[in-house]
N, CA and C atoms as an extended XYZ file, in Angstrom:
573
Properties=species:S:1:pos:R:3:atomname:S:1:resname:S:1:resid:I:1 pbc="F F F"
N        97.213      148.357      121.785 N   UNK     1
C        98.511      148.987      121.727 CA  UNK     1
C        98.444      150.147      120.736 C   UNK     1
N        98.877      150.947      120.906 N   UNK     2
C        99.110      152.535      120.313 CA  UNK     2
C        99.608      151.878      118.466 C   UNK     2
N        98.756      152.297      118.142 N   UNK     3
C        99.504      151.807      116.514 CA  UNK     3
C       100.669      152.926      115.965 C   UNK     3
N       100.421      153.882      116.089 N   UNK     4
C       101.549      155.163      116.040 CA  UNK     4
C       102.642      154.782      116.811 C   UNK     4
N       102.925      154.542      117.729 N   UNK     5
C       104.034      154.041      118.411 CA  UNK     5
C       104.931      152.745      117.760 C   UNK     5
N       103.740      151.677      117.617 N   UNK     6
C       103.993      150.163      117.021 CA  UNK     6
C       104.911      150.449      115.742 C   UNK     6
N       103.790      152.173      114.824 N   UNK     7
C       104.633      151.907      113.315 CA  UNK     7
C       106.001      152.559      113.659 C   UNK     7
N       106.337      153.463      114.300 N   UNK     8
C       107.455      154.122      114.356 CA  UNK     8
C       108.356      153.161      115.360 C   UNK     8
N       108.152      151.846      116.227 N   UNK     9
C       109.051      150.973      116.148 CA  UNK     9
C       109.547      150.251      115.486 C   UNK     9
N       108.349      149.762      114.209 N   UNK    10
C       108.886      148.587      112.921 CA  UNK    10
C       110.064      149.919      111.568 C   UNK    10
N       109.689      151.522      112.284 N   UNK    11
C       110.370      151.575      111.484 CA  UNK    11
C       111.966      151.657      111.716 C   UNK    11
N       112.111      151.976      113.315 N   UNK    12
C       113.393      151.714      113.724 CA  UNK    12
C       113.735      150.374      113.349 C   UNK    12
N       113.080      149.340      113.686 N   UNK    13
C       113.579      148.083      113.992 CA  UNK    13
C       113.930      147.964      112.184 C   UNK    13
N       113.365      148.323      111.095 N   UNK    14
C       113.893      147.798      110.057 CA  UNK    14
C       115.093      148.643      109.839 C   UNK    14
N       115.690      149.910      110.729 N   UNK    15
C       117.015      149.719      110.395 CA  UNK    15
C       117.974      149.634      111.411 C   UNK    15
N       117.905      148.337      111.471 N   UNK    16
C       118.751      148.008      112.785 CA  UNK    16
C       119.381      146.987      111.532 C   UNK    16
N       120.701      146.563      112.166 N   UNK    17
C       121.731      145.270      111.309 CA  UNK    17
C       120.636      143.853      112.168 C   UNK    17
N       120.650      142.918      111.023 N   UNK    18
C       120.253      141.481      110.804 CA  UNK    18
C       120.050      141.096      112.286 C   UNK    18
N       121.424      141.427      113.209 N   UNK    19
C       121.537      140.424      114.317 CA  UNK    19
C       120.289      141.050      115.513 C   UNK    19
N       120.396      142.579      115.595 N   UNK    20
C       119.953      143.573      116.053 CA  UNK    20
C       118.258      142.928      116.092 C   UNK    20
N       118.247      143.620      114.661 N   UNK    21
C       116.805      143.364      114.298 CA  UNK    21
C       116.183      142.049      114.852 C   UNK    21
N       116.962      140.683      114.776 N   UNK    22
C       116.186      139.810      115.256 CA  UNK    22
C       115.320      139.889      116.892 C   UNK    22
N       116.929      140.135      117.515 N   UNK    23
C       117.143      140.217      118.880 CA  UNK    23
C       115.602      141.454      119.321 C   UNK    23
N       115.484      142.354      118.616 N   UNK    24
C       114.617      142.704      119.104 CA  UNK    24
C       112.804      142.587      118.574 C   UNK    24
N       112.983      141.970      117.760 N   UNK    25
C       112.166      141.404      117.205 CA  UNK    25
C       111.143      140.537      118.489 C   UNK    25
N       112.486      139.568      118.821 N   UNK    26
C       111.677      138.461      119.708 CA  UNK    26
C       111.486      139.017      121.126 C   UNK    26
N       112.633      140.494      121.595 N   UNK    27
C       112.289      140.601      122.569 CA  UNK    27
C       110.641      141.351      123.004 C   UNK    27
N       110.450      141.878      121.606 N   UNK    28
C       108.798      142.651      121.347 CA  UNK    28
C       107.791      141.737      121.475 C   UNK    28
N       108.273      140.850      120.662 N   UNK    29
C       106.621      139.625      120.802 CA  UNK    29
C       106.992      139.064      122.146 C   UNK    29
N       107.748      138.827      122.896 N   UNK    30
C       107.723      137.257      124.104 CA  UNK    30
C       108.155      138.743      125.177 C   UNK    30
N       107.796      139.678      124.862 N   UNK    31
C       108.100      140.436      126.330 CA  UNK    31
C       107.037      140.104      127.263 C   UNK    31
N       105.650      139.833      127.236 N   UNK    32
C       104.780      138.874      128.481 CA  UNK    32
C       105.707      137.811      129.239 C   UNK    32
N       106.614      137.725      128.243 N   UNK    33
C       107.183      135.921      129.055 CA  UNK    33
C       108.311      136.276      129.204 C   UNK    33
N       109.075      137.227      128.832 N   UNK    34
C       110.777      137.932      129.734 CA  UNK    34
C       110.197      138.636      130.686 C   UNK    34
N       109.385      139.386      131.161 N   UNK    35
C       108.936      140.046      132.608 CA  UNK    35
C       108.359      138.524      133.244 C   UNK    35
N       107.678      137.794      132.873 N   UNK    36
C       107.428      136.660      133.945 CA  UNK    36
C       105.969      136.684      134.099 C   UNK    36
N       105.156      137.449      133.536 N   UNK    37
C       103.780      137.280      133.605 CA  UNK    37
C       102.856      136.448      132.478 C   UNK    37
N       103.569      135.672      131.321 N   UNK    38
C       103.200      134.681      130.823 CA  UNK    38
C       104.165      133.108      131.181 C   UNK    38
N       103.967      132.258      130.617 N   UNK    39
C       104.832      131.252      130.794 CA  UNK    39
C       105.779      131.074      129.554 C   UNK    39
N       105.098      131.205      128.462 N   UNK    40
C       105.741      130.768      126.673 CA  UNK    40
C       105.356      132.430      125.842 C   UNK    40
N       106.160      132.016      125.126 N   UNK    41
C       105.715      132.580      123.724 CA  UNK    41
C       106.189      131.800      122.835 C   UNK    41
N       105.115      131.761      121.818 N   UNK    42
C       104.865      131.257      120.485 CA  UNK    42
C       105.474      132.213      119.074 C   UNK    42
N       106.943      131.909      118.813 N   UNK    43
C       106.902      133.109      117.638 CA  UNK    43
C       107.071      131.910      116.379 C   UNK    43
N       107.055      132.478      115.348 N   UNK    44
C       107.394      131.823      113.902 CA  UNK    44
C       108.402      133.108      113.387 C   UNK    44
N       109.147      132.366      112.719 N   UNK    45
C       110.403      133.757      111.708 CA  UNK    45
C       110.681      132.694      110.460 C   UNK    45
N       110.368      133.434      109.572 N   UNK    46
C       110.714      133.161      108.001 CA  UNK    46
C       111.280      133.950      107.504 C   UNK    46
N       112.048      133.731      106.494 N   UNK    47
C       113.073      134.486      105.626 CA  UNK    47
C       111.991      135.486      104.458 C   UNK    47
N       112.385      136.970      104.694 N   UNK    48
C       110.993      137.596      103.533 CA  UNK    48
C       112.788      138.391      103.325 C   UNK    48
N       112.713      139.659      104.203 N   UNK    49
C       113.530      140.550      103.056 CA  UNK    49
C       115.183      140.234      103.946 C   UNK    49
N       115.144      139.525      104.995 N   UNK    50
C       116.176      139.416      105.388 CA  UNK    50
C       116.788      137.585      106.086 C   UNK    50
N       117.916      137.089      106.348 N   UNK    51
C       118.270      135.888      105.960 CA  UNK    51
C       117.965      135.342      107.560 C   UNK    51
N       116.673      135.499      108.223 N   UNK    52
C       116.768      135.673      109.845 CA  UNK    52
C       117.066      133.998      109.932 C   UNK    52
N       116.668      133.097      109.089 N   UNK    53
C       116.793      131.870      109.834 CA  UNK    53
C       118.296      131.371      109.953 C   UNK    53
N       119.074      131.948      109.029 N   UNK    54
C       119.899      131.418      109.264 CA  UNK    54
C       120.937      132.672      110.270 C   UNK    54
N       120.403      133.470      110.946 N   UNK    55
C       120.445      134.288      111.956 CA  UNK    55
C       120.452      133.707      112.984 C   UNK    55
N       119.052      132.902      112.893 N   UNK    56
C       118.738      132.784      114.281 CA  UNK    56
C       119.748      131.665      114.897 C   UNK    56
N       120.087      130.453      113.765 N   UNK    57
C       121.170      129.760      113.994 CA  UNK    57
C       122.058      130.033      114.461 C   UNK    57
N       122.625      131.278      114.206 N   UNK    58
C       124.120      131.473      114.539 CA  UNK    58
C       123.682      132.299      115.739 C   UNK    58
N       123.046      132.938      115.889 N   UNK    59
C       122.696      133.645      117.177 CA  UNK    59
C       121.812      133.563      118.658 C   UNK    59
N       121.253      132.369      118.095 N   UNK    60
C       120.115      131.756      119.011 CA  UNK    60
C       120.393      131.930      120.567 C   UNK    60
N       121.703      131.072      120.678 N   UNK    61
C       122.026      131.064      122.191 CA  UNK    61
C       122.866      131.930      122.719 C   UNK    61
N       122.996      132.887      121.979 N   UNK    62
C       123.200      134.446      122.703 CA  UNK    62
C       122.310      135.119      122.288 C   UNK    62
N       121.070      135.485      122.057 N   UNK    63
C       120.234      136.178      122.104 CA  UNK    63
C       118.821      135.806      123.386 C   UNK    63
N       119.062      134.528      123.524 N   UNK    64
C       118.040      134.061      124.774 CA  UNK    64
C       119.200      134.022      125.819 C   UNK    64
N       120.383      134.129      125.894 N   UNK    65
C       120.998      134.690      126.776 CA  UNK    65
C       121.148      135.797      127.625 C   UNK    65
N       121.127      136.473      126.311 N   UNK    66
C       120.375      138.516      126.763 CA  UNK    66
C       119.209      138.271      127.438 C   UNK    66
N       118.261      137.916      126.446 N   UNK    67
C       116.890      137.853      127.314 CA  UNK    67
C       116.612      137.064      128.254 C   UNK    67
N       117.425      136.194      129.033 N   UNK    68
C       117.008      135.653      130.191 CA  UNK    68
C       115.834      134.507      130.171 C   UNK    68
N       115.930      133.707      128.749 N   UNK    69
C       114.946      132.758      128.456 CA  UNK    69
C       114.857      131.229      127.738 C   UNK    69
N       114.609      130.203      127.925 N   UNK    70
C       114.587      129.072      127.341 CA  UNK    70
C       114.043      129.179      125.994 C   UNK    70
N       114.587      128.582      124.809 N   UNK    71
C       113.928      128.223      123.734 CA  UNK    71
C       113.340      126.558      123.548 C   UNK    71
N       112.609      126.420      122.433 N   UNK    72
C       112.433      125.103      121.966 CA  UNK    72
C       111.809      125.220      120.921 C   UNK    72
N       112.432      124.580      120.248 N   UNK    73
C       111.967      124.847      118.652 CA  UNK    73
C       111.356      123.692      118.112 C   UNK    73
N       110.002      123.805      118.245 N   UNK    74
C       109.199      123.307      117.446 CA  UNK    74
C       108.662      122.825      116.407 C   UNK    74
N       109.265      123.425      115.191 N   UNK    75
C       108.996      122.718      113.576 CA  UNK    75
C       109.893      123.786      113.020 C   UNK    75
N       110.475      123.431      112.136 N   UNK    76
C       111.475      123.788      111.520 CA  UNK    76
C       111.476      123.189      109.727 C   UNK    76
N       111.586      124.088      108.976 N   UNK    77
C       111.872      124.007      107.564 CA  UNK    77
C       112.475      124.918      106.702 C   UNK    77
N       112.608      124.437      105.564 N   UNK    78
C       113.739      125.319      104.715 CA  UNK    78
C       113.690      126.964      104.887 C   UNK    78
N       112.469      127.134      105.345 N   UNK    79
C       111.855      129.016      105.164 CA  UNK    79
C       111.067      129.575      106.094 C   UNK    79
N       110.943      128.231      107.277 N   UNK    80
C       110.245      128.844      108.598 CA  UNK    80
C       110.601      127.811      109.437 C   UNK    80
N       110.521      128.952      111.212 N   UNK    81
C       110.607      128.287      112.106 CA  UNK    81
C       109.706      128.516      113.030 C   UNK    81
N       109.028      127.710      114.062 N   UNK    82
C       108.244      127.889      115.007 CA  UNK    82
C       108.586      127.653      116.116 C   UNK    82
N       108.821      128.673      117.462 N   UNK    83
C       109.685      128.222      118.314 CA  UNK    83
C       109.606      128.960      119.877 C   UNK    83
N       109.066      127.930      120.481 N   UNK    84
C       108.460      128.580      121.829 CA  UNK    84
C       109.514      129.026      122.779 C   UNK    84
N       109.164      130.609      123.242 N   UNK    85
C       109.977      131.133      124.511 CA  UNK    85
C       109.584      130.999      125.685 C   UNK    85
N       110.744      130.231      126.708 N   UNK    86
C       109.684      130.107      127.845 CA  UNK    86
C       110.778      130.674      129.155 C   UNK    86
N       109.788      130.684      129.932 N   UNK    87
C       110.480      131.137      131.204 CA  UNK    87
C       110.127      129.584      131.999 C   UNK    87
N       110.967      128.798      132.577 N   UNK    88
C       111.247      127.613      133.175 CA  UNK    88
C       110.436      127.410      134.126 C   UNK    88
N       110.415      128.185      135.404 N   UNK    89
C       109.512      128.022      136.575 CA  UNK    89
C       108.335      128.341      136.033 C   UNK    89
N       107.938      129.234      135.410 N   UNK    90
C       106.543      129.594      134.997 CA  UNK    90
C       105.785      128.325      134.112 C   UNK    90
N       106.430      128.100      133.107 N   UNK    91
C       106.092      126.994      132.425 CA  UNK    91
C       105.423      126.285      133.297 C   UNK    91
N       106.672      124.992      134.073 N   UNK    92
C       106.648      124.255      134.827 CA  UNK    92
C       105.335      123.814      135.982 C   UNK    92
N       105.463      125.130      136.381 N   UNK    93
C       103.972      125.748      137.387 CA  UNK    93
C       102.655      125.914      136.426 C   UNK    93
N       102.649      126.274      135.473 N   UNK    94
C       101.640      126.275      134.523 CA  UNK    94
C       101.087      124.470      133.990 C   UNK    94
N       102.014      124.052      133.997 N   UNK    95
C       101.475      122.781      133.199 CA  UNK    95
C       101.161      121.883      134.900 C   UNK    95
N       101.503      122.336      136.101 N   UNK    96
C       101.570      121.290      137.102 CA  UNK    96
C       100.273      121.497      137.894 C   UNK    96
N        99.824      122.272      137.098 N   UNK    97
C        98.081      122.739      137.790 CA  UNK    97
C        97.444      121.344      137.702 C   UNK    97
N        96.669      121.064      138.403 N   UNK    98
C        95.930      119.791      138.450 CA  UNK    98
C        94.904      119.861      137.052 C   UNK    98
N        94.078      120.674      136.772 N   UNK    99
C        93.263      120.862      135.790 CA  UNK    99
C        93.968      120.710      134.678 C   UNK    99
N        95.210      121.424      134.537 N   UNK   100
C        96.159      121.686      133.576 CA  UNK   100
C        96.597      120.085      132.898 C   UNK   100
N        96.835      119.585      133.890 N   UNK   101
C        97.860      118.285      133.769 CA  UNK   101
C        97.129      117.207      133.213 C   UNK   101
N        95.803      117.002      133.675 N   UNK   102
C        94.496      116.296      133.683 CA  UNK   102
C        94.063      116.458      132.137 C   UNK   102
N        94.053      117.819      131.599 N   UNK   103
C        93.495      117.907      130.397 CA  UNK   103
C        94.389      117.492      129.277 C   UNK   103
N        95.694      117.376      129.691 N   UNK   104
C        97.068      117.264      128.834 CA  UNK   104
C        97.168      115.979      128.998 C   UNK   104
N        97.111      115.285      130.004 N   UNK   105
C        96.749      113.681      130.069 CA  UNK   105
C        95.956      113.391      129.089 C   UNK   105
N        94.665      113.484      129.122 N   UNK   106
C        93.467      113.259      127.945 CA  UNK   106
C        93.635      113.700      126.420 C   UNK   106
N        94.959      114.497      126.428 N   UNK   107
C        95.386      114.794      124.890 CA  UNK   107
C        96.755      113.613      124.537 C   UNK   107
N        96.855      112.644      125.048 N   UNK   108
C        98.237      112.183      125.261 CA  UNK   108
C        99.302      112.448      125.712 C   UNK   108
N        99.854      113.110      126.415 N   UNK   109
C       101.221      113.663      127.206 CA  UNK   109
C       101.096      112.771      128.535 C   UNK   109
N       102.191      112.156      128.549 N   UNK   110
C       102.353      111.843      130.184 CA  UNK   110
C       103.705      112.897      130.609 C   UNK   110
N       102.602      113.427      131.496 N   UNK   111
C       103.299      114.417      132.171 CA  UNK   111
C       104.160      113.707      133.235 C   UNK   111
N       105.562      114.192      132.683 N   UNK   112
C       106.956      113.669      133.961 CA  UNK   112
C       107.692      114.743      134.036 C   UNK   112
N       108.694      115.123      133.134 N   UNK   113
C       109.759      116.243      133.005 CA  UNK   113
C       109.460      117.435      131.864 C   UNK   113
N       109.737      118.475      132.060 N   UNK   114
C       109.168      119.256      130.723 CA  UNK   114
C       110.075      118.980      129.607 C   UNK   114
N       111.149      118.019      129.837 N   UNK   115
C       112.000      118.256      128.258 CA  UNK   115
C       110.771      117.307      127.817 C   UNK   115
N       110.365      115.789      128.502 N   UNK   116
C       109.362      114.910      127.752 CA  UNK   116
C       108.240      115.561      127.387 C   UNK   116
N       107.360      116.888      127.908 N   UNK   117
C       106.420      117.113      127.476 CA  UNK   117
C       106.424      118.531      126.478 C   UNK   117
N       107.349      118.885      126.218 N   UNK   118
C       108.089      119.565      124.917 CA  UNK   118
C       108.238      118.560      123.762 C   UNK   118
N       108.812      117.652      124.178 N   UNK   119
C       109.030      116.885      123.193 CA  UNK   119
C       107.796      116.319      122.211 C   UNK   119
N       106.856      115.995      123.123 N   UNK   120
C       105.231      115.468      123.042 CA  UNK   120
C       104.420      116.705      122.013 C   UNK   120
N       104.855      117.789      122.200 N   UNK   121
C       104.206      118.930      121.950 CA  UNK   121
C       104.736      118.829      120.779 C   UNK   121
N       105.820      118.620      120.142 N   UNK   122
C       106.575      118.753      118.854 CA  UNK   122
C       106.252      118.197      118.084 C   UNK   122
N       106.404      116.672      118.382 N   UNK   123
C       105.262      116.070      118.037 CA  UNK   123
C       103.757      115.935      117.249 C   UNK   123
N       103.215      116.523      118.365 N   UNK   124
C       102.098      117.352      118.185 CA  UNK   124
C       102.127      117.986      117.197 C   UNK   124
N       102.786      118.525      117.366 N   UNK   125
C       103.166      119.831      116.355 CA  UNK   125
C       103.246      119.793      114.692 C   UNK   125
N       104.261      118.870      114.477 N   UNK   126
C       104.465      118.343      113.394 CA  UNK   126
C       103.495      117.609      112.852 C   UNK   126
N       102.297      117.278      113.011 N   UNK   127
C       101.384      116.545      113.000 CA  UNK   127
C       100.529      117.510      112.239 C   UNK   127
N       100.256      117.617      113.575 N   UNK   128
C        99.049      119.301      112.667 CA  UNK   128
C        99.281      120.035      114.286 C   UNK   128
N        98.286      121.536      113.774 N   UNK   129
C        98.387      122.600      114.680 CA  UNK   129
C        97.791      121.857      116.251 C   UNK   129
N        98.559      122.074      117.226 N   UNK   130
C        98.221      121.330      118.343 CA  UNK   130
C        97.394      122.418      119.511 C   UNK   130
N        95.886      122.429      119.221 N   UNK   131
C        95.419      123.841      120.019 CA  UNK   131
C        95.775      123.557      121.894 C   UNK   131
N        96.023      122.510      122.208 N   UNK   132
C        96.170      122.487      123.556 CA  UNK   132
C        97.484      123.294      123.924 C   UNK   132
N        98.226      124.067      122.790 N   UNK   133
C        99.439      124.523      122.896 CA  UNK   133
C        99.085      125.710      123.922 C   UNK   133
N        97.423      126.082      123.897 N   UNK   134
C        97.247      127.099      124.879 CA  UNK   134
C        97.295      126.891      126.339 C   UNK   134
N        97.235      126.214      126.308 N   UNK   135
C        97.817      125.712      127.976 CA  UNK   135
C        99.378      126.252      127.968 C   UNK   135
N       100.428      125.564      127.485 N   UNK   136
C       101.980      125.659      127.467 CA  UNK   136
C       101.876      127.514      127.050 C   UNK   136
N       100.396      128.609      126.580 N   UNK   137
C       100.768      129.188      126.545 CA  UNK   137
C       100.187      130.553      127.658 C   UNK   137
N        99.545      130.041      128.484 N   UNK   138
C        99.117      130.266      129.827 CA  UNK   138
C        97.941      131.108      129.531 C   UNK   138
N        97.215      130.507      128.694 N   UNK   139
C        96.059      130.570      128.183 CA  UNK   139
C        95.130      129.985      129.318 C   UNK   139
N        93.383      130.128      129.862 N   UNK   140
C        92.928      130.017      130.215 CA  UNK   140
C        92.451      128.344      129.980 C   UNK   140
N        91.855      127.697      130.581 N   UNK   141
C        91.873      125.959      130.453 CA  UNK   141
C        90.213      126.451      129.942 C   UNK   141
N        89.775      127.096      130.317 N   UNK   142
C        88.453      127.384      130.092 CA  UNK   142
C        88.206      127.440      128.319 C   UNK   142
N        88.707      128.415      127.927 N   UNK   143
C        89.250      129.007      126.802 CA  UNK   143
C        89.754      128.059      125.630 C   UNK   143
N        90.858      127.429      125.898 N   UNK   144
C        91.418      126.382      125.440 CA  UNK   144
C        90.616      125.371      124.880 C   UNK   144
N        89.610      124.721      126.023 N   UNK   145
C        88.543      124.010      125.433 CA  UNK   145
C        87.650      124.267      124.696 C   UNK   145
N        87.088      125.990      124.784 N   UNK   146
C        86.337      126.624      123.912 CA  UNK   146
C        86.924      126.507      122.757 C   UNK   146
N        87.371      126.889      122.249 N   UNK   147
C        88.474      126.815      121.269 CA  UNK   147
C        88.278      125.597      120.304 C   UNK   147
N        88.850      124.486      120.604 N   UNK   148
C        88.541      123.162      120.148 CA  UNK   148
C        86.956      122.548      120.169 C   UNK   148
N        85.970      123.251      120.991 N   UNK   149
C        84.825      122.916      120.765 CA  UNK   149
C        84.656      123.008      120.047 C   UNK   149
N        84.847      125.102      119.532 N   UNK   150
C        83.991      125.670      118.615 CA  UNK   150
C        84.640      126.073      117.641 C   UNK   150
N        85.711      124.895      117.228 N   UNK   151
C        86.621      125.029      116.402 CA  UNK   151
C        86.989      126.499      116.042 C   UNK   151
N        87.461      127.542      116.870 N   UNK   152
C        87.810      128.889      116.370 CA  UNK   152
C        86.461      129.625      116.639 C   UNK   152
N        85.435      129.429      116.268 N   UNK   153
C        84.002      130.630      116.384 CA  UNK   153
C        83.694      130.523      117.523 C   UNK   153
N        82.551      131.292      117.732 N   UNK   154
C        81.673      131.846      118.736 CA  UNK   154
C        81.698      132.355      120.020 C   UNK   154
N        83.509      132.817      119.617 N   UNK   155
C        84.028      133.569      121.603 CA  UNK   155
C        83.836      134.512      121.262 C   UNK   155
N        83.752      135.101      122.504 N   UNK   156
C        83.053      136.030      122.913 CA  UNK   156
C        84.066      137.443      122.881 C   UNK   156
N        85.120      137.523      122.562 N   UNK   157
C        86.268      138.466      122.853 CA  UNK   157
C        87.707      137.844      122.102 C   UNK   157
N        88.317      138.570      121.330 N   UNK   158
C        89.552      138.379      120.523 CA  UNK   158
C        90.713      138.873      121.010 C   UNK   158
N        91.692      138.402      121.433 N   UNK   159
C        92.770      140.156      121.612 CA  UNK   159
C        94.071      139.056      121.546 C   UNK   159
N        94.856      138.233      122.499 N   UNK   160
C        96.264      137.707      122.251 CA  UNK   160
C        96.201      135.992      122.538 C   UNK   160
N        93.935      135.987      122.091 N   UNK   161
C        93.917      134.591      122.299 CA  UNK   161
C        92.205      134.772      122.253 C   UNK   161
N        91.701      133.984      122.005 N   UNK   162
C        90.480      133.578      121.682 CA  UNK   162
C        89.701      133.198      122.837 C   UNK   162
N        88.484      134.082      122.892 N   UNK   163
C        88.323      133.955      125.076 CA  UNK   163
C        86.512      133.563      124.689 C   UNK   163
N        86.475      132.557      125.101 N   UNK   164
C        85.057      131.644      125.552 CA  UNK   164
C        84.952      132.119      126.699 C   UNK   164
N        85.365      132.585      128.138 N   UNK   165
C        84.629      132.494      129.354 CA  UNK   165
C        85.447      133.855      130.131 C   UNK   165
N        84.947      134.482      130.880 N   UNK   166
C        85.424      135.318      131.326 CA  UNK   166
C        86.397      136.281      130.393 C   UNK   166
N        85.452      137.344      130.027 N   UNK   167
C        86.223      138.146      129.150 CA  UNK   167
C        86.652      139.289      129.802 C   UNK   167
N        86.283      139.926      130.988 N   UNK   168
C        86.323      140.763      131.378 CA  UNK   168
C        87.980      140.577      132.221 C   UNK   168
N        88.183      139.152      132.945 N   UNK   169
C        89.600      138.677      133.147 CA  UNK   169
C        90.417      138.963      132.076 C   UNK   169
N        89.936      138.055      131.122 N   UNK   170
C        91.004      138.088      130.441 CA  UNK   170
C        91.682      140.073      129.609 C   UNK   170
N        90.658      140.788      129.128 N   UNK   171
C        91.043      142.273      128.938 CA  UNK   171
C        92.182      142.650      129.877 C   UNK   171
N        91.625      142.223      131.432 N   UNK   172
C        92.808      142.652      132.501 CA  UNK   172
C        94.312      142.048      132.064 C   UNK   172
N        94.335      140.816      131.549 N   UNK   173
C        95.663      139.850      130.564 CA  UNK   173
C        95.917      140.529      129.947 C   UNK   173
N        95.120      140.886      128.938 N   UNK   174
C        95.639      141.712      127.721 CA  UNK   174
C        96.658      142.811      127.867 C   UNK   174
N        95.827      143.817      128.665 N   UNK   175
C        96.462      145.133      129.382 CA  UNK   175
C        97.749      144.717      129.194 C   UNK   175
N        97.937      143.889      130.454 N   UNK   176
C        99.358      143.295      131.658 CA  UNK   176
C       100.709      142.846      130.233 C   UNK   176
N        99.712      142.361      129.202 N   UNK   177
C       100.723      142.085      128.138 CA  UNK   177
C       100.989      143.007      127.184 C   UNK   177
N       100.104      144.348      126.729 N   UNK   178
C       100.508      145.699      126.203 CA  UNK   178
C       101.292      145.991      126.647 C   UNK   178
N       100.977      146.433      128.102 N   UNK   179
C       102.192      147.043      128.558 CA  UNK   179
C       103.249      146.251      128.673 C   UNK   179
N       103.661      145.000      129.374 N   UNK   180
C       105.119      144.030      129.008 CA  UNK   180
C       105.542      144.964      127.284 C   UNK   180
N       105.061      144.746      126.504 N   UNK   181
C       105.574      145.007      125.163 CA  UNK   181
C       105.345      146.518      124.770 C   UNK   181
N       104.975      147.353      125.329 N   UNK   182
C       105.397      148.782      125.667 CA  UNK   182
C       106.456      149.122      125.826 C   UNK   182
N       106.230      148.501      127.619 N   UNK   183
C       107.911      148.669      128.013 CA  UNK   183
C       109.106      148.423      127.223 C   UNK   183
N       109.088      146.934      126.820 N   UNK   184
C       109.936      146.494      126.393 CA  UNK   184
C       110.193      147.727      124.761 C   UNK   184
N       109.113      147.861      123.892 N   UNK   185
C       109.160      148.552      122.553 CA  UNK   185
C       110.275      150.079      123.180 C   UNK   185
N       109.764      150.625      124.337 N   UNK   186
C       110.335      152.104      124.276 CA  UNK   186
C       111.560      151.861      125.313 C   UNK   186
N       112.071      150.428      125.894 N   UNK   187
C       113.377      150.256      126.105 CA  UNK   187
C       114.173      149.878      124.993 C   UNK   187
N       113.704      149.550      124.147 N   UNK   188
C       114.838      149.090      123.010 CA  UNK   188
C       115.059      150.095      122.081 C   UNK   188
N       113.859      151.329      121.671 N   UNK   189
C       114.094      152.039      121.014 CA  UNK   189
C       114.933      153.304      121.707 C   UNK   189
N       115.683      152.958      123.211 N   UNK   190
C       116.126      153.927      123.986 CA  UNK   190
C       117.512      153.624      123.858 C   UNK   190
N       117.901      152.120      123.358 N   UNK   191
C       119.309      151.544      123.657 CA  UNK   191
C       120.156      152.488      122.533 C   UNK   191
């Protein structure tokens, strides 16, 4: 992504009002998953120079209203939150892959309804960092396992996820998700 572009959005976005700023905050990171070409996004928001958590409270369910998206909030404490954006059918279809479901079986989830396997994930979550979260984040199954093999080292390619196998696919991902958050960066700085 264009870093000249990126800085002259963080510098709009820091003067936008509290509610503003959030709203577009999340619509920048989870724009892969408001166009429909991811399933989740994974954001965290902590309180540094402004009061977002207790923002996000009061604004939560009109701001995934605008954006056309499910939340679920994942771990939560006095000064941070972690809290996946998802698009419903995509999700859904993502975790109902046979490979998908199979490997999430073998991590403990019995897969039935996604509120139960959200719930499982939270779980998870709260526990310690749950890497199978790359699945729920339409991450490669390939990948995913790399990952937990090689505890973090020896992939082969870095960019919006850690790629063990087919890197040349995944770059084509990458792209597809620059641009989602392109678009989205030079529609909001148009509103």
């Amino acid at each position: 992504m264009n870093k000249a572009i990126l800085e002259q959005f963080n510098q709009y976005l820091n003067k936008r009002e509290d509610d503003e700023y959030l709203f577009m905050k999340i619509a920048f990171q989870a724009a892969p998953t408001l166009v429909n070409i991811k399933p989740s996004s994974l954001i965290a928001l902590s309180n540094h120079s402004r009061d977002i958590l207790n923002i996000w409270e009061e604004q939560k369910d009109r701001i995934c209203s605008r954006l056309n998206v499910y939340y679920f909030e994942l771990l939560k404490s006095e000064n941070h939150i972690s809290i996946l954006f998802y698009q419903r059918n995509k999700i859904v279809q993502t975790l109902e892959k046979t490979e998908n479901k199979d490997f999430l079986k073998n991590m403990g989830y019995c897969i039935g309804n996604l509120e139960d396997i959200l719930q499982r994930l939270k779980k998870r979550f709260q526990e310690k960092f749950p890497h199978e979260i790359g699945i729920f984040l339409g991450y490669p199954l390939e990948d995913v396992k790399g990952f937990i093999e090689y505890q973090g080292t020896s992939f082969l390619l870095c960019g919006y996820w850690k790629v063990y196998h087919n890197p040349e696919q995944a770059l084509k991902v990458f792209r597809k998700y620059d641009l989602a958050r392109m678009r989205y960066l030079l529609e909001l700085m148009t509103q």
